[in-house]
C-alpha positions as CSV (number, residue, x, y, z in Angstrom):
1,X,11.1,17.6,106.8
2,X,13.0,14.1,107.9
3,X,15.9,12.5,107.0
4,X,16.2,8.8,107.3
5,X,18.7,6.2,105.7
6,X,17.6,4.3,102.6
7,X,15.5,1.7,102.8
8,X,14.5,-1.2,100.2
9,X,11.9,0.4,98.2
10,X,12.8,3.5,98.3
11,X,14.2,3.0,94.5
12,X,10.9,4.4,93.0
13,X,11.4,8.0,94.8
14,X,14.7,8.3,94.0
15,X,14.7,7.9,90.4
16,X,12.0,10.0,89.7
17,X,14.0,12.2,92.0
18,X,16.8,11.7,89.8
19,X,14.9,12.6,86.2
20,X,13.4,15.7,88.2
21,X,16.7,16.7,89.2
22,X,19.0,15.8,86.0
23,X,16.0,15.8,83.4
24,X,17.2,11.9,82.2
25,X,15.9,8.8,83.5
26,X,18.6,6.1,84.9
27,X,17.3,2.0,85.1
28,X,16.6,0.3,88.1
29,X,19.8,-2.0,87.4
30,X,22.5,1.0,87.0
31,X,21.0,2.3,90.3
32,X,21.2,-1.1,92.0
33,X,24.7,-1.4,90.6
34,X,26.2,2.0,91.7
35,X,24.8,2.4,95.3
36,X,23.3,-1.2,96.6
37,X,26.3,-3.7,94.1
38,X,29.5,-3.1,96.4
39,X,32.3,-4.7,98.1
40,X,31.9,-3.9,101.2
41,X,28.2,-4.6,100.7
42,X,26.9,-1.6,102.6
43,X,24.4,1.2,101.1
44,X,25.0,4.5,102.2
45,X,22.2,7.0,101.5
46,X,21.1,9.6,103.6
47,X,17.4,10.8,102.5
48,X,15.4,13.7,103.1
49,X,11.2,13.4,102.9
50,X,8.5,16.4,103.1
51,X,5.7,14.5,104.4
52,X,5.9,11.2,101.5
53,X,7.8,13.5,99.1
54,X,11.4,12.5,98.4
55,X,13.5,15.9,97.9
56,X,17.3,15.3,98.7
57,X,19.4,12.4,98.1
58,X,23.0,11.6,99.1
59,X,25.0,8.8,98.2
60,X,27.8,7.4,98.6
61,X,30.2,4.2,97.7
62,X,32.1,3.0,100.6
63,X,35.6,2.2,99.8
64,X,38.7,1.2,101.5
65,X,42.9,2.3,101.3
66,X,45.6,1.0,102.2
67,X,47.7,3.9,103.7
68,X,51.1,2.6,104.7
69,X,50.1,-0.6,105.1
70,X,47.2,0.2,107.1
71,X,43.6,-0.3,105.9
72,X,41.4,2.9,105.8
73,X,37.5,3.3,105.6
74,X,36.7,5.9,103.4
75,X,34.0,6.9,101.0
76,X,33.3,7.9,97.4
77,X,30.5,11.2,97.3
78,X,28.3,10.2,94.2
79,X,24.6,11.5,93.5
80,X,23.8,14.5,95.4
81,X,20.0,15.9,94.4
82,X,17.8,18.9,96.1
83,X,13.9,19.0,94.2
84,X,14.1,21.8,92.3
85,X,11.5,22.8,94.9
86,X,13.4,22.9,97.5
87,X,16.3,25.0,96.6
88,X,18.5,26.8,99.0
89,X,17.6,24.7,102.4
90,X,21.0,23.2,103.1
91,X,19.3,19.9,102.4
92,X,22.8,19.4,101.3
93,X,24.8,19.9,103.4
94,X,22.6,18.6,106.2
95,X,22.3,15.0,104.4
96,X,25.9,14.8,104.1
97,X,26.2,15.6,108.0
98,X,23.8,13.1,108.8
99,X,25.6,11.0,106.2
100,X,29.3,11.4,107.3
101,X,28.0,11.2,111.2
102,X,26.2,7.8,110.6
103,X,29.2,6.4,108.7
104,X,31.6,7.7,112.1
105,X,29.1,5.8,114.7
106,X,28.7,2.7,112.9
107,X,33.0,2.2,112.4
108,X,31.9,2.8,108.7
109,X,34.8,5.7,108.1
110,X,38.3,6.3,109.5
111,X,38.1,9.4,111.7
112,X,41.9,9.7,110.3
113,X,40.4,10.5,106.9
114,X,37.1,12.7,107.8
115,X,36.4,15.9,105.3
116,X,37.0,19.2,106.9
């Protein structure tokens, strides 16, 4: 198995993974608007293959606060999904490591605000 970051194209994998995973379909459009449509015009989606199978997905909206007077990086967790396959192999919680630590190294993410 591999993770890699989302790349155009990969929109076909992940919403079949999506109507695997939550049994409903979602359009192209909604997708587009809640993970690739955002201010800071950055997609962050951490993706995990078994050969050309898609079977883990984590997203997430990047955002930023002002904290007394001082912006923040942050992000929003939105669609997490493990192939029903697939099951109890942290793919979880090792996309959203991969996830968090890509956001870190690319000044995506205040180190001031990390998730324990």
């Amino acid at each position: 198995m591999k993770t890699q970051n989302y790349i155009e194209k990969n929109e076909v994998q992940i919403l079949d993974l999506f109507q695997e995973v939550f049994k409903q379909k979602i359009t192209t459009e909604f997708w587009e608007w809640r993970f690739k449509n955002n201010v800071l015009n950055e997609i962050l989606i951490k993706l995990m293959w078994d050969e050309s199978n898609l079977i883990g997905h984590y997203g997430a909206c990047p955002v930023e606060f002002l904290i007394n007077d001082s912006v923040h990086k942050a992000a929003l967790s939105l669609t997490t999904m493990t192939h029903s396959n697939y099951g109890g192999q942290n793919i979880f919680p090792s996309l959203a490591s991969d996830l968090y630590k890509y956001m870190i190294e690319n000044s995506l993410f205040s180190r001031t605000l990390q998730t324990v």
